[in-house]
C-alpha positions in Angstrom: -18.7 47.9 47.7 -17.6 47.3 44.6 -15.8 43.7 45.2 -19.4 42.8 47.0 -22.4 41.1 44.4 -25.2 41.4 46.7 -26.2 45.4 48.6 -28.6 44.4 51.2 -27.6 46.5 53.1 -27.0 50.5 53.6 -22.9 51.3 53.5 -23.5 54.5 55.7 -26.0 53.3 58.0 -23.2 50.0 58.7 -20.2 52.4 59.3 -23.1 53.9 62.4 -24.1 50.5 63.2 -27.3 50.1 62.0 -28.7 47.6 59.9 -30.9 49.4 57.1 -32.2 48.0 53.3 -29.8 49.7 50.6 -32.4 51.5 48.0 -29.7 52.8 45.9 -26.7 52.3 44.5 -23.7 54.8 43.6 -21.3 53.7 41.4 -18.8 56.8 42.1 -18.9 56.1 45.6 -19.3 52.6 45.8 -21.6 52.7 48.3 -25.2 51.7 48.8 -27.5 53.8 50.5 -31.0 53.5 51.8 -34.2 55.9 51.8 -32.6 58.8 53.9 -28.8 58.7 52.5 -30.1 58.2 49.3 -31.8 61.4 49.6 -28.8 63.3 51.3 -26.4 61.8 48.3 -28.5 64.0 46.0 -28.8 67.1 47.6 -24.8 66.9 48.9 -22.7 69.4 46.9 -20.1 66.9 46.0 -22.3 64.2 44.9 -26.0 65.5 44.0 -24.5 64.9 40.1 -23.5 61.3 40.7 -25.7 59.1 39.0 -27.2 56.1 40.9 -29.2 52.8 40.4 -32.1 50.8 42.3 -30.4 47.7 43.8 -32.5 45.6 41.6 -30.8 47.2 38.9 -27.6 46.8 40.3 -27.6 43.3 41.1 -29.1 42.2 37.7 -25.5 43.7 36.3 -22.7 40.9 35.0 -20.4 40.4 38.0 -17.7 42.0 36.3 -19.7 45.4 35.7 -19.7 45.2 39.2 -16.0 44.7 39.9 -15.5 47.7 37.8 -13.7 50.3 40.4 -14.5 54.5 39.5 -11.4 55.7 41.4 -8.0 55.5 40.2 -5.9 52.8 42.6 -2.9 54.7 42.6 -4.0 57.8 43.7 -7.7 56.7 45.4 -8.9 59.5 43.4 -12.4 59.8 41.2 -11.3 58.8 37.5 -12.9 61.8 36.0 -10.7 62.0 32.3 -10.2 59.5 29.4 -6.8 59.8 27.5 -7.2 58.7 24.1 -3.8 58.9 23.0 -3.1 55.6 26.1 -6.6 54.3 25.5 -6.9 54.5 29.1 -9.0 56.1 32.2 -7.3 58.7 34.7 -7.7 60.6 37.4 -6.9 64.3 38.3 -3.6 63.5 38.9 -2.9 61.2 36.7 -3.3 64.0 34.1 -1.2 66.3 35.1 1.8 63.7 36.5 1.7 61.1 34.1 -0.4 62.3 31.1 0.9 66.0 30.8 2.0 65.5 27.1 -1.1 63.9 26.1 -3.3 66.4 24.0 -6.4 64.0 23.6 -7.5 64.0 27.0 -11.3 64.6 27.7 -13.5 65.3 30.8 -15.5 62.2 31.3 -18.9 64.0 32.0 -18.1 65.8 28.9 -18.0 62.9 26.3 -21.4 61.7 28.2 -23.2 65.0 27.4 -22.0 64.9 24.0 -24.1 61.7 23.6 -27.0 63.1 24.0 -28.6 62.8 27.0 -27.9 58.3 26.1 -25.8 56.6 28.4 -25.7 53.6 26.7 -24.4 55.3 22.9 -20.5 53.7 23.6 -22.0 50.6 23.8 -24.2 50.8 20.5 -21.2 50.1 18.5 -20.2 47.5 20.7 -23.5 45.6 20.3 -23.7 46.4 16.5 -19.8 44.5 16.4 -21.0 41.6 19.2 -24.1 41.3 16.4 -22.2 40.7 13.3 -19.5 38.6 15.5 -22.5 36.7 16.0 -23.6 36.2 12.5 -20.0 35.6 11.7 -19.7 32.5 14.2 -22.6 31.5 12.9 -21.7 31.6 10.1 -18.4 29.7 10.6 -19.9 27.3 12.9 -22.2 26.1 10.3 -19.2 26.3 7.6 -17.3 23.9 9.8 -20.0 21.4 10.2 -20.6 21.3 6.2 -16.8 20.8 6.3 -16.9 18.2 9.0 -19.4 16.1 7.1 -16.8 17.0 4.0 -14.3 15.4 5.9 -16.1 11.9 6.8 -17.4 11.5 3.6 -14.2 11.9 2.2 -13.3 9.2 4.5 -15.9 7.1 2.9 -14.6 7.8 -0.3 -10.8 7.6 0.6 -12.0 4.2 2.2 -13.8 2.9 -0.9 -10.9 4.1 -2.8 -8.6 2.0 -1.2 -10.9 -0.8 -1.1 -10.9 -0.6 -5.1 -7.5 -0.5 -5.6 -7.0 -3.7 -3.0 -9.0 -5.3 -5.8 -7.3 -3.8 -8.4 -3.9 -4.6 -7.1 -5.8 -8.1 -6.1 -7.2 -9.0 -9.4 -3.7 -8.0 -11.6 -1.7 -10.8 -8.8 -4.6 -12.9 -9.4 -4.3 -12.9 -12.8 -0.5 -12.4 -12.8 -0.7 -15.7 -10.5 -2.9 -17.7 -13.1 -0.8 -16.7 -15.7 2.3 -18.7 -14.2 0.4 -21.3 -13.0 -0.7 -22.3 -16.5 2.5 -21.9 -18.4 3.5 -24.4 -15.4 0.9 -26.8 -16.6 2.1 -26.3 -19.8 5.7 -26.7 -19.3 4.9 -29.5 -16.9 3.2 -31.2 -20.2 5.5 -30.4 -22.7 8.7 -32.1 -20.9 6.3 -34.8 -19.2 5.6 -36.0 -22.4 9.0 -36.5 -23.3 10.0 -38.6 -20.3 6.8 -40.9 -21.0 8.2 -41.3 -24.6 12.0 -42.1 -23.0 10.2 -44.4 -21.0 7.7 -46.1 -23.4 10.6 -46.2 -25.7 12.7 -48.2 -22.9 10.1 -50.6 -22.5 10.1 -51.6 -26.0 13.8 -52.4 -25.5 13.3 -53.8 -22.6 10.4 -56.1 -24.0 13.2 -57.0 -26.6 16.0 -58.3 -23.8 13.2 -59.9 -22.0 12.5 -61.5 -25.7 16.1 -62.6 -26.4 16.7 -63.9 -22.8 13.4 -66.6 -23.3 14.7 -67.2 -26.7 18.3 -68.1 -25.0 17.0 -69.9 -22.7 15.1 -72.2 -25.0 18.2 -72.9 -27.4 20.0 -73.8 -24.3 17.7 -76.8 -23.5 17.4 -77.9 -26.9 19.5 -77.3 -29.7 22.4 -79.0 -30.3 26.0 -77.6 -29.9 26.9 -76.9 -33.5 23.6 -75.2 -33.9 24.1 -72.9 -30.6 27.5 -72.3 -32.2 26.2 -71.1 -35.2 23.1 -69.1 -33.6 25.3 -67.6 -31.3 26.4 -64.8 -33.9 22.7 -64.1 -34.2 22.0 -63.8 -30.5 25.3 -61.0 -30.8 23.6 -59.3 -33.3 20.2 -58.5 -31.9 21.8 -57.9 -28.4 24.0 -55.3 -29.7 20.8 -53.4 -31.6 19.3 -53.8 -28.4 22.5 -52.0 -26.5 22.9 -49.4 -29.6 19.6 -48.3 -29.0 19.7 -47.6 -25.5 23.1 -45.9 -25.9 21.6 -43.4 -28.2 18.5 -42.7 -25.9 21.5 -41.9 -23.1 23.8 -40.1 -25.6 21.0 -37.6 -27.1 20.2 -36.7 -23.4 16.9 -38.4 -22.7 18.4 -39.3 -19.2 19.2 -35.5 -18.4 17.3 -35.1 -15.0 14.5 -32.3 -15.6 13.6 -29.8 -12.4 11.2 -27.1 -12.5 12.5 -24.0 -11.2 10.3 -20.8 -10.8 11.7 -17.3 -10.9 9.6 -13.9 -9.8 9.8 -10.5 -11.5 12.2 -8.6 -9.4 10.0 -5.6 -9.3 7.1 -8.3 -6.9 10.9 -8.4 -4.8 10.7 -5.0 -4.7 7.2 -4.5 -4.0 7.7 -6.9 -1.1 10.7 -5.8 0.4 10.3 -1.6 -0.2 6.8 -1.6 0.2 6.5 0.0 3.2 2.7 1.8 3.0 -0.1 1.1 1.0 -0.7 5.1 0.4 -1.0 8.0 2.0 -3.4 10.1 3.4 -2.7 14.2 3.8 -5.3 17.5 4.5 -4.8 20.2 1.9 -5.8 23.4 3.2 -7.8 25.2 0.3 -9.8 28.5 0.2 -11.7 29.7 2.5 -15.8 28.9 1.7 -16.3 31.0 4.0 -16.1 34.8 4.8 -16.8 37.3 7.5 -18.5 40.9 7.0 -18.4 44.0 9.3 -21.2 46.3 9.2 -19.8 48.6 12.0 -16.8 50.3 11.1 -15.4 50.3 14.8 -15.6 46.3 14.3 -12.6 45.9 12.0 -10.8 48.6 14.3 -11.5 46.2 18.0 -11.4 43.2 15.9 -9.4 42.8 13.2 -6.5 45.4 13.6 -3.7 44.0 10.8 -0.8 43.7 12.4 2.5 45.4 10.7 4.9 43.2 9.2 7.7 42.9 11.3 10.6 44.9 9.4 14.0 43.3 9.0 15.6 46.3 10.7 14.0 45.3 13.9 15.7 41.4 14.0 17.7 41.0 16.7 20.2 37.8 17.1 21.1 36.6 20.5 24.4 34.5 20.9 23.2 31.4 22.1 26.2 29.1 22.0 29.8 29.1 20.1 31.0 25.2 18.9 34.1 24.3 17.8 34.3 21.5 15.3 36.8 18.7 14.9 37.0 19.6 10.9 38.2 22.3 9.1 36.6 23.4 5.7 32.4 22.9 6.7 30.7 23.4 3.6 27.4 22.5 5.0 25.4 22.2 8.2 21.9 21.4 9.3 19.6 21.1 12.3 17.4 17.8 12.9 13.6 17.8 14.3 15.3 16.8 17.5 18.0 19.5 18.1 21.0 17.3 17.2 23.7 19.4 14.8 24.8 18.4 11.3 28.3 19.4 10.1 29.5 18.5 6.8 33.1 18.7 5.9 33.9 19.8 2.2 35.0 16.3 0.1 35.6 14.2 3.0 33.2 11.8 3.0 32.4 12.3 6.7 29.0 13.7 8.6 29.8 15.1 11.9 26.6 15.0 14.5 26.5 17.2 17.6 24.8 18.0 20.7 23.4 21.7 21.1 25.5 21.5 24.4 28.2 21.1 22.2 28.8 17.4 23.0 30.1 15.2 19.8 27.8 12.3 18.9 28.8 11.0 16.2 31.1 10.6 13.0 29.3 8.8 10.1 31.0 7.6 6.6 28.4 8.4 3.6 29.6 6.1 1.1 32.4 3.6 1.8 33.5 3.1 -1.6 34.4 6.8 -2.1 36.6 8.9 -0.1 36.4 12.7 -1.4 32.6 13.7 -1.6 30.3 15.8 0.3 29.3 19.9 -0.3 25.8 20.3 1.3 23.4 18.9 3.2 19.9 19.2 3.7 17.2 17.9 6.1 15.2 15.4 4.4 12.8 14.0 7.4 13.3 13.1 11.0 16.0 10.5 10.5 17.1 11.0 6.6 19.8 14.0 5.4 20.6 14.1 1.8 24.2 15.1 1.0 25.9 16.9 -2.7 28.5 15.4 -3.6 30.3 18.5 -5.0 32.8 18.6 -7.8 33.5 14.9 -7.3 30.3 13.2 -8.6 27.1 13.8 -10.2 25.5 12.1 -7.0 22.8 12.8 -4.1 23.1 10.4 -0.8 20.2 9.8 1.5 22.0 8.9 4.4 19.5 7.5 7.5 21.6 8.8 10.6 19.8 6.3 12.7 21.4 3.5 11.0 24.0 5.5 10.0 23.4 3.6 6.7 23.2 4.7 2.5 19.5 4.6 2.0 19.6 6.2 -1.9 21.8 7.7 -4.0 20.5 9.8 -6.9 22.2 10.2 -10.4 22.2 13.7 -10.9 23.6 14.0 -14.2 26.4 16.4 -13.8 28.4 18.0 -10.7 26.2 18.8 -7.5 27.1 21.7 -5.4 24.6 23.8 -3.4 21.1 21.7 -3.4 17.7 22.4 -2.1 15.1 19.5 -1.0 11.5 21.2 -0.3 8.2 18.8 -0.5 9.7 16.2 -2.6 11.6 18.4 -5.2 15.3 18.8 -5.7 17.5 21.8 -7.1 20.9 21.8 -7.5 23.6 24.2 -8.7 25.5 22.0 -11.5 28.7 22.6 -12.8 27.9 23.6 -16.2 24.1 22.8 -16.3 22.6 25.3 -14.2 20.4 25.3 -11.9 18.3 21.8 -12.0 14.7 20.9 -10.9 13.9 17.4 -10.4 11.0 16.0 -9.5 11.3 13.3 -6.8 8.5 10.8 -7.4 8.2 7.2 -6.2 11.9 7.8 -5.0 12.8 8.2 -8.8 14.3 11.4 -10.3 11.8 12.3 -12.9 10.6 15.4 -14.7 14.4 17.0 -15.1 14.7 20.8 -16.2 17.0 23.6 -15.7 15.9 26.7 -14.4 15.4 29.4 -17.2 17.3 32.4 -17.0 20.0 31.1 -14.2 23.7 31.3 -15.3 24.8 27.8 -17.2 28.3 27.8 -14.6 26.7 28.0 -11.0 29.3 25.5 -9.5 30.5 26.3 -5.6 27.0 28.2 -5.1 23.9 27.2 -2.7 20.4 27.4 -3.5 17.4 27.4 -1.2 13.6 27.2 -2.0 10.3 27.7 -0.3 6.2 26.8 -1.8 6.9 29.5 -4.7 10.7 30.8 -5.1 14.0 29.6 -5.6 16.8 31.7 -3.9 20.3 31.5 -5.5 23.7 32.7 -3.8 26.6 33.1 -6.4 29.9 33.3 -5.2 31.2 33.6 -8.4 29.5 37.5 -9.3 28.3 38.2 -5.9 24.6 38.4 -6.3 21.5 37.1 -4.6 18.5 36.7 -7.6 14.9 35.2 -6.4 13.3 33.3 -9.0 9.7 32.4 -9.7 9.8 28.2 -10.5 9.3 29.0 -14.5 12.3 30.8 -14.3 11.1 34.8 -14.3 13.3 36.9 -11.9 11.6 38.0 -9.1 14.4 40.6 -7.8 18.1 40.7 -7.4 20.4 41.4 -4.1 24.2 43.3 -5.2 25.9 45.3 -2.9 29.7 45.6 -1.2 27.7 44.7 2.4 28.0 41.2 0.7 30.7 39.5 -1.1 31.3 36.5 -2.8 28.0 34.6 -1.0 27.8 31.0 0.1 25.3 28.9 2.8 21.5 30.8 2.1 18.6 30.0 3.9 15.3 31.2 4.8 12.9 32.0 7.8 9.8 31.2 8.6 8.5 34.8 6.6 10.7 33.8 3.9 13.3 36.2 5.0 17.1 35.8 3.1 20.1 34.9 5.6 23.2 34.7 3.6 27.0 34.2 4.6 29.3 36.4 3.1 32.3 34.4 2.8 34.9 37.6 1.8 32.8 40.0 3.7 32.9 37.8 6.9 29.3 38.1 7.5 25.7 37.2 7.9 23.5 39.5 5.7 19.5 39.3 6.2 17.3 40.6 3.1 13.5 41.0 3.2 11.7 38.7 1.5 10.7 41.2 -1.7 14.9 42.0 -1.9 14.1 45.5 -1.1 15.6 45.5 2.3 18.9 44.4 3.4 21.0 44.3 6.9 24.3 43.1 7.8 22.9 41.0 11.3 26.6 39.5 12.7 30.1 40.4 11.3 33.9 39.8 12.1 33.3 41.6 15.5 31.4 38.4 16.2 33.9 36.5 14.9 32.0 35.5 11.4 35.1 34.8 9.7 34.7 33.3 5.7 31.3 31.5 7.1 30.1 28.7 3.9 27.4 27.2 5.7 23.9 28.8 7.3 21.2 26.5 8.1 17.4 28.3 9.9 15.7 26.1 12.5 11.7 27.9 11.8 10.1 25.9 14.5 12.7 27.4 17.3 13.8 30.4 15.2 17.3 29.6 15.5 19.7 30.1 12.9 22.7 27.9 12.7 26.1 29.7 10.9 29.5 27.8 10.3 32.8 29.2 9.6 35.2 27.5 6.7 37.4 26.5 9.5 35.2 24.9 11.4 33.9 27.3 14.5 30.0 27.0 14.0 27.5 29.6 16.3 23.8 29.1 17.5 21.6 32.6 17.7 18.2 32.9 18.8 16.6 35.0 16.6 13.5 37.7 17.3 
């Protein structure tokens, strides 16, 4: 009866053929009964204490209630006991086969009686935590709405924003624009002026030739010979003024040719060819406006139990795949968005891509005027990795593996080993500088310090970072130190399970992977450096591994060996 949502019929009179209107209903044995077995269910010996409903009662119950079976489908027996210890209902044999070391197990009929005499006392608490879930809904439903009418008028703002710094962008072009075009008016002028005064000037000379030629032409219709003989010499005279003149105007350079040529400001070049977005537009997640409260006690116990952070001694790795690379000496490695491997061998100038089936892709040359660089790698985005160039230069590459093209190099000022790029910011373990910040803004390096309280010689040694820590691995006194971004010392890792440290990296709870290069090992330490575990060794073939790299979308970490055997583990 239980699997049936309407009773309109009696259960016992059906099983005798007859068609009689249920009255009652009994949970316990699932069966409804009409006037007469209603009244022989409570004077039976087994089932006068059974407690039955009206019909109408029973089928105003949620359909689930009334899916709800009383006997134990194992055994088919009444579920009579309640073990607390399994949170869970049991029969009479289920307590003494399968719950015969459980102390906390109480007679069902008991706990009721307990309650005095009120049925419905386990669901009080229930309603009292379904109450302030309520309010709390409520509560959050309304918060969201006030933060979804935050949101579009932000957009109105972020919209209007825009819109005024189109005009401001607009109105420094336009002025920018005007400025050019009048010291081309002026310019224009200035040397227009001269040619009109070459020309008025030529004029006047020419007015002079035209002058002599009438005056010629006059003495050769009627003067006599002896006086064009002796007027001659005057006629030379005036004609060679005439020619002196016009030599000078060509000698001083009044016949140059004049051409206007405009250049632009090479940053409007680079406005127009890097360019690329007008802004961007990102959703900070800030605190909470909002907050829930529990009046029942029993709420934050069904509701919000706080789950245990997962210790570093229960990690497990799983061998996932074992690739052998085409280099020896891998310094770095790193995983792409897409799953493709990154293999970087020390000082040769070469960036190895793989397949995670272990298929080669690619072999890319990061600057072709330089032969020995590269020391570590990091992601940048989706298509960019940035690569050290070690004790060979005080560069950083951003290579686009797409292209397979230099998009930047960075200046770092002194030797770049180890390096860490994390939401926009670089650090970089320097030769004889420390540990370095830089702040990458507008693709500058800007705001340059050194770490305080790092060693000054950090060279061969990696650094990672996450929102609030720097993590440091120094081969050169075997330590692991966490440090705070003013500098402050968070803790420090030292022990023989790791020696002489290279490749670090981090998980997704800001647990410490780092390779043991002498200890020919991958050691794990919690995130507050209290903890520590040696999670693969030379048994696994770790041999002098340089290079760890932690995939936190897949949980798969990524270690290298020196000579260039590299192995994937899923990690849980």
């Amino acid at each position: 009866m239980a699997t049936n949502d309407n009773t309109p019929f009696c259960d016992i009179c059906q099983h005798r053929d007859l068609n009689k209107s249920a009255e009652d209903y009994c949970p316990q044995c699932e069966e409804a009964h009409c006037v007469d077995c209603r009244d022989h269910h409570k004077i039976s010996k087994l089932s006068k204490s059974h407690q039955t409903i009206s019909i109408d009662k029973y089928n105003k119950l949620p359909s689930f209630f009334k899916q709800i079976s009383h006997n134990c489908q194992e055994h088919a027996c009444i579920l009579e006991f309640y073990c607390k210890s399994h949170d869970s209902l049991c029969c009479k044999i289920c307590s003494i086969s399968d719950h015969k070391e459980c102390k906390e197990i109480i007679f069902i009929e008991d706990f009721l009686t307990s309650s005095k005499g009120h049925p419905s006392v386990a669901l009080d608490n229930i309603e009292k935590v379904l109450k302030d879930l309520e309010i709390n809904i409520s509560s959050a439903i309304k918060d969201r709405s006030r933060n979804l009418t935050e949101l579009r008028d932000q957009k109105q703002v972020i919209a209007k924003q825009i819109k005024e710094k189109r005009q401001e962008i607009d109105i420094l072009l336009d002025n920018l624009e005007k400025a050019l075009q009048e010291n081309a008016s002026v310019i224009e002028k200035e040397y227009s002026k001269q040619i009109e005064d070459v020309i008025a000037k030529l004029n006047e000379e020419k007015k002079k030739v035209d002058e002599i030629q009438k005056d010629i032409e006059s003495v050769k219709r009627f003067a006599t010979n002896i006086q064009i003989f002796i007027g001659s010499k005057t006629f030379q005279e005036k004609v060679s003024t005439n020619e002196l003149s016009v030599q000078l105007l060509y000698d001083n350079g009044s016949f140059e040719n004049l051409k206007m040529v405009s250049t632009f400001n090479e940053k409007l070049n680079g406005l127009v060819n890097e360019l690329k977005t007008f802004g961007n537009i990102k959703v900070e997640n800030c605190e909470k406006h909002v907050s829930f409260s529990w009046k029942s006690n029993k709420s934050a116990q069904i509701f919000r139990s706080t789950p245990l952070e997962k210790s570093i001694e229960n990690l497990r790795v799983r061998l996932v795949r074992k690739i052998t690379i085409d280099y020896d000496g891998i310094s770095g490695c790193a995983m792409s968005e897409t799953g493709n491997l990154f293999f970087l061998p020390m000082y040769k100038n070469k960036l190895l891509s793989y397949s995670q089936t272990r298929e080669f892709l690619s072999e890319s040359c990061i600057e072709p005027k330089i032969s020995n660089i590269g020391y570590d790698l990091s992601v940048v985005d989706s298509n960019t990795v940035a690569v050290s160039s070690g004790g060979n230069g005080y560069k950083i590459y951003f290579f686009d593996m797409e292209s397979e093209k230099l998009r930047q190099v960075f200046d770092t000022g002194d030797y770049c080993y180890g390096f860490s790029h994390h939401n926009g910011s670089i650090m970089c373990c320097t030769f004889n500088k420390g540990i370095k910040i830089f702040d990458r803004l507008h693709q500058n390096l800007k705001n340059v310090r050194i770490l305080p309280n790092a060693p000054r010689f950090v060279q061969d040694s990696y650094v990672t970072s996450n929102e609030n820590n720097i993590f440091h691995s120094n081969c050169n006194d075997s330590t692991v130190i966490c440090y705070d971004f003013s500098g402050q010392v968070q803790w420090k890792y030292t022990d023989s399970l790791l020696k002489r440290p290279h490749g670090i990296t981090l998980d997704h709870k800001n647990n410490v992977y780092v390779a043991g290069s002498e200890s020919n090992n991958i050691v794990v330490i919690s995130k507050d450096g209290k903890q520590a575990k040696e999670l693969v060794g030379s048994r696994d073939g770790i041999s002098n591994p340089h290079a760890l790299y932690f995939e936190k979308n897949k949980s798969i970490l990524l270690v290298t060996n020196y000579n260039g055997v590299a192995f994937l583990y899923d990690v849980s």
